[in-house]
C-alpha positions in Angstrom: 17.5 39.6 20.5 16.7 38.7 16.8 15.5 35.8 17.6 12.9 37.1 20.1 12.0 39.4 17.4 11.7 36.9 14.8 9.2 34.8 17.0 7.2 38.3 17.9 7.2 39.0 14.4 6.2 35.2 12.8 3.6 35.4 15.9 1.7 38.8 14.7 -0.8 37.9 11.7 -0.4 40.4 9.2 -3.7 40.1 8.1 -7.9 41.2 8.8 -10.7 39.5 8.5 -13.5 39.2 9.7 -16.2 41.3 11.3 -19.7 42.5 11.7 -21.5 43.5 8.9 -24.6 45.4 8.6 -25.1 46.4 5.0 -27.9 45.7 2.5 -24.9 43.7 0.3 -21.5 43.1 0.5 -18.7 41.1 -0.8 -16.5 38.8 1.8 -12.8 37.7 0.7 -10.5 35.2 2.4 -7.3 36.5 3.6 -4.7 37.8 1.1 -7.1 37.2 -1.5 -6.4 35.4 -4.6 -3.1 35.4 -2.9 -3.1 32.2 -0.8 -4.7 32.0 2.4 -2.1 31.8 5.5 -2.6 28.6 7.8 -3.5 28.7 11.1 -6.6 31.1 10.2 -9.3 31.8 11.8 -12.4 34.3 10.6 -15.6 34.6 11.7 -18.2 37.6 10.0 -21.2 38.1 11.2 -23.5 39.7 8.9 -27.1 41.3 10.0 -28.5 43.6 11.8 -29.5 46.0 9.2 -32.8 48.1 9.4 -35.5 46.2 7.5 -33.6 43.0 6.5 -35.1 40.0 5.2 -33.2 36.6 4.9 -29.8 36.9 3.6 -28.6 35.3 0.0 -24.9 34.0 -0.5 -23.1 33.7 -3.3 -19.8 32.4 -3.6 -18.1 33.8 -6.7 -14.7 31.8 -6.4 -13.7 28.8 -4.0 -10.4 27.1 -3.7 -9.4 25.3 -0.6 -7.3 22.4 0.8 -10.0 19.4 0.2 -9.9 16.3 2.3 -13.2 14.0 3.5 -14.9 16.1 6.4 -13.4 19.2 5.3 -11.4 18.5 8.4 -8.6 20.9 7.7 -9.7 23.9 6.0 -12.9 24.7 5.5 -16.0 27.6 5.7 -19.0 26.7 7.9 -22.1 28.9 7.3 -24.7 29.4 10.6 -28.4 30.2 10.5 -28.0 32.5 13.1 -25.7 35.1 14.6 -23.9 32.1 16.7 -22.3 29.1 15.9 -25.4 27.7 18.1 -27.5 28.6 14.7 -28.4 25.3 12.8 -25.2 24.8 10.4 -26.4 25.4 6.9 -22.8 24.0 5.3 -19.4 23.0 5.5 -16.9 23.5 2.8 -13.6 22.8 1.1 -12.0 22.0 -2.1 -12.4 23.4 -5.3 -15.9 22.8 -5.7 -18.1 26.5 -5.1 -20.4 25.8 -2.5 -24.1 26.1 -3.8 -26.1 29.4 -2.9 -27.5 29.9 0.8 -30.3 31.3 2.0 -31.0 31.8 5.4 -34.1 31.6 7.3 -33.4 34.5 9.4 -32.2 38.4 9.4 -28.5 36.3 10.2 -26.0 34.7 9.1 -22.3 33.7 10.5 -19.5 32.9 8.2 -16.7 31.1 10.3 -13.1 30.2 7.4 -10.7 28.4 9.2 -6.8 26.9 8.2 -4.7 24.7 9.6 -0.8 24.8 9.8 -0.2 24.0 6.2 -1.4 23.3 2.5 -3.4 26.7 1.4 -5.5 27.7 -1.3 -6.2 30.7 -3.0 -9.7 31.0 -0.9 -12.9 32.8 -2.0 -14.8 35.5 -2.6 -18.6 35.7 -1.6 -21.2 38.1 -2.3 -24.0 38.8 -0.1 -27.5 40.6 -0.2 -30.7 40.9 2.3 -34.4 41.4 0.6 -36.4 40.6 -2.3 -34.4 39.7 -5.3 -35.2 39.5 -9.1 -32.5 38.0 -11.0 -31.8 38.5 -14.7 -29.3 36.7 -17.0 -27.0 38.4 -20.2 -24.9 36.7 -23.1 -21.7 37.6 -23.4 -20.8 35.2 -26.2 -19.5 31.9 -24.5 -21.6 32.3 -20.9 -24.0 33.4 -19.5 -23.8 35.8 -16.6 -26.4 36.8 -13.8 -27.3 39.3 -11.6 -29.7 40.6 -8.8 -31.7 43.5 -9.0 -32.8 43.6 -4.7 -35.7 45.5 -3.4 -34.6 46.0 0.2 -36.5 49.7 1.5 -38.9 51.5 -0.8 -37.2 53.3 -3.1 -34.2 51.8 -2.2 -31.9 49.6 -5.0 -28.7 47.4 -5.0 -27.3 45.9 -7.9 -25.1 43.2 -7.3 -22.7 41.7 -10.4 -23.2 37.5 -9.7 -20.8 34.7 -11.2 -21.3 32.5 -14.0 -24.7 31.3 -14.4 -25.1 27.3 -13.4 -22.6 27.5 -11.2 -24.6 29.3 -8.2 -27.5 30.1 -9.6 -28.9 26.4 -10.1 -27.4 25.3 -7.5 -29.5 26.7 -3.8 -30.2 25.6 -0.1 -34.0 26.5 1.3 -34.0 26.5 5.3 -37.4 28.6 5.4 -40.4 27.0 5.8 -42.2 26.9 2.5 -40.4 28.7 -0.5 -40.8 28.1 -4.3 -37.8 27.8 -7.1 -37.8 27.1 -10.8 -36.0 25.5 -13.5 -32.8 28.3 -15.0 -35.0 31.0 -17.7 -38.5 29.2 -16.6 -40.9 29.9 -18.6 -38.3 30.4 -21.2 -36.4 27.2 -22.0 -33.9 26.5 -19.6 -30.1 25.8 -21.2 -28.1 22.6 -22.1 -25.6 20.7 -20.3 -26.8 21.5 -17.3 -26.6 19.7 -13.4 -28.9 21.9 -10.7 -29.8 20.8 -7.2 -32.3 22.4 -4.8 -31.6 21.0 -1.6 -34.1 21.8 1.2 -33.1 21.7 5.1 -35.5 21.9 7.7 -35.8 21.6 11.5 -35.8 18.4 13.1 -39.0 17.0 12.5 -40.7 18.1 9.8 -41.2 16.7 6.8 -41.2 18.4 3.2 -43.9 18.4 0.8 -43.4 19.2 -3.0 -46.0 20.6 -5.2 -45.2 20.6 -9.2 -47.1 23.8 -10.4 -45.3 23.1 -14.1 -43.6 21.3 -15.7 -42.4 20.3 -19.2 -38.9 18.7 -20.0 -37.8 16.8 -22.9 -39.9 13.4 -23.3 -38.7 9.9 -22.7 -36.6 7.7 -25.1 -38.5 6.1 -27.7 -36.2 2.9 -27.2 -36.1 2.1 -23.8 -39.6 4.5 -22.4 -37.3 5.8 -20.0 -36.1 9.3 -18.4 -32.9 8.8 -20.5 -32.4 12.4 -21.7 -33.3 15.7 -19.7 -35.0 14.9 -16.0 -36.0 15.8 -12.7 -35.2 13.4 -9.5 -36.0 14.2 -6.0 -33.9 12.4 -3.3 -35.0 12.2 0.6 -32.6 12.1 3.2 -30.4 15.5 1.4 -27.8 13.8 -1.2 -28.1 11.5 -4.2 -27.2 8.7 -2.3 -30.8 8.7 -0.5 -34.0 7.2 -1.6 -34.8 8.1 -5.3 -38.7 9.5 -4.7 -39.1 10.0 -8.4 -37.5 10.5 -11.7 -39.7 12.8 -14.2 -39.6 13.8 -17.7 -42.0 15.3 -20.7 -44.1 17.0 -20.0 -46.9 15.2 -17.1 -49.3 16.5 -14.5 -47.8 15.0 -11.0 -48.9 14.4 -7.5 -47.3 16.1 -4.5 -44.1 14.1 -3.1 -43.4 13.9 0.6 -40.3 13.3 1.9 -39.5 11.4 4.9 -37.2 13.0 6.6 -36.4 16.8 6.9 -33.9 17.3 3.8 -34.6 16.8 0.4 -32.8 17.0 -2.7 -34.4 17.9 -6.5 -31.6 17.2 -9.0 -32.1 18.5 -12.4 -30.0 17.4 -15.7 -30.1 18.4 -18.8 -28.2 16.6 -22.1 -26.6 19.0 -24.9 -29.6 19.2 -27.0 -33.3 19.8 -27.3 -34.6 22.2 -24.3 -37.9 23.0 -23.2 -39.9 24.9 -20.4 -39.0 23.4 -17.4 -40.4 23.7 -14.4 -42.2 25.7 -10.9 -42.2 24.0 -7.7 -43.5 25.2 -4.5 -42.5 23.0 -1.0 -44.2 23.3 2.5 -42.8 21.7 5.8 -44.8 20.3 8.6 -45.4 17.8 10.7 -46.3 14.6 9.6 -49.7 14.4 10.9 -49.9 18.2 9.5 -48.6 17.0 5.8 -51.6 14.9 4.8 -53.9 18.4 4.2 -51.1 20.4 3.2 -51.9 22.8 0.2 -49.5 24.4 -2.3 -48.0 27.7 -0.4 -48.2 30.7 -1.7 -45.1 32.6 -1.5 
């Protein structure tokens, strides 16, 4: 008999997650939270729904997971959609924090799996519907940001974010034409800094990239090359794609057109001398559509 109620009892999770979730904002945890995660997990939330809700933002505030290539073992997958038959917008593990999602509808599906053993402390996520305005404060050694969102008239959220240039500069577009700028633009953007924008678009399209602005740190005076602060775009969605440019100073540039549906902007900064930065504004299409393309306004 205590056996059987051993096996009842080790068979029962004694943990919740997951859900439907209709609010303006939110915050999403991992089970057990910091506490590590138990294996064989599996959590799915499904968050939209809510009267007058735009695209959802997410943040992820902490990540640790079991890592492995594929994030074949543990990992969160993030959905366009309310189903897991939504375009796949990511799929994470380790103790790297994913970058900052957008999605290109009212939906979004968050799906955390474990398997039967090596754990993590798991994550904490933030999430918010609307127009946002972000703002940034010094606390001495970091800087910190948060969202200010403009959901319903009259109608205000305040969300507290994670460290700046750890989410912040680091975002996923799926919509089809959007705009971003470099961290503080106009004001100078910070040191040591590594950002990527990486666009994701339907199946074939193609992605156009206007520079509104843009002025970084100039090239070296030794070698006449982008050896300090710069700006690279990558087709194809990762560094390991075709380099489409490398940009510094401060230079009036042509649109770039990827040629595929993903591209990547990488932007890196050394630990001194700062400047502007930049504006960008991208619009997807078809390829026959991208030759009279103008800059969007968004």
């Amino acid at each position: 008999m205590s056996q059987y109620k051993d096996f009842i009892r080790k068979s029962i999770p004694t943990y919740a997650c997951g859900g439907q979730l209709t609010g303006l904002s939110g915050e999403i945890t991992s089970p057990r939270y910091p506490e590590s995660y138990p294996n064989d997990a599996e959590c799915r939330w499904s968050i939209g729904g809510a009267s007058g809700g735009g695209p959802l933002t997410l943040v992820f505030a902490d990540f640790q997971m079991e890592g492995g290539q594929g994030c074949g073992f543990d990992y969160v997958a993030l959905f366009d959609g309310p189903t897991v038959t939504a375009p796949r917008l990511g799929r994470y593990c380790g103790s790297a924090r994913p970058p900052r999602t957008v999605s290109s509808t009212p939906h979004l599906l968050i799906i955390f799996k474990s398997d039967f053993n090596i754990g993590g402390r798991g994550f904490k996520a933030h999430f918010y519907s609307g127009v946002w305005v972000s703002w940034w404060w010094d606390s001495g050694d970091r800087l910190w940001f948060g969202v200010v969102i403009l959901c319903l008239p009259q109608q205000q959220e305040m969300i507290r974010g994670d460290p700046f240039g750890e989410s912040e500069c680091q975002e996923v577009f799926t919509t089809i034409k959007g705009n971003f700028s470099s961290p503080q633009y106009p004001n100078f953007y910070p040191n040591n800094l590594k950002c990527q924008w990486s666009i994701h678009l339907p199946s074939g399209y193609r992605i156009k990239v206007f520079f509104l602005d843009m002025e970084l740190e100039g090239r070296s005076s030794l070698t006449g090359g982008c050896d300090y602060d710069h700006l690279s775009a990558f087709d194809g969605g990762t560094e390991d794609g075709s380099l489409l440019g490398r940009w510094c100073g401060r230079e009036s540039l042509a649109p770039v057109t990827s040629r595929s549906n993903r591209l990547l902007l990488v932007l890196h900064t050394d630990r001194n001398t700062a400047k502007r930065g930049f504006s960008i504004s991208y619009v997807g299409a078809s390829y026959s559509c991208l030759c009279h393309c103008h800059a969007p306004v968004v």
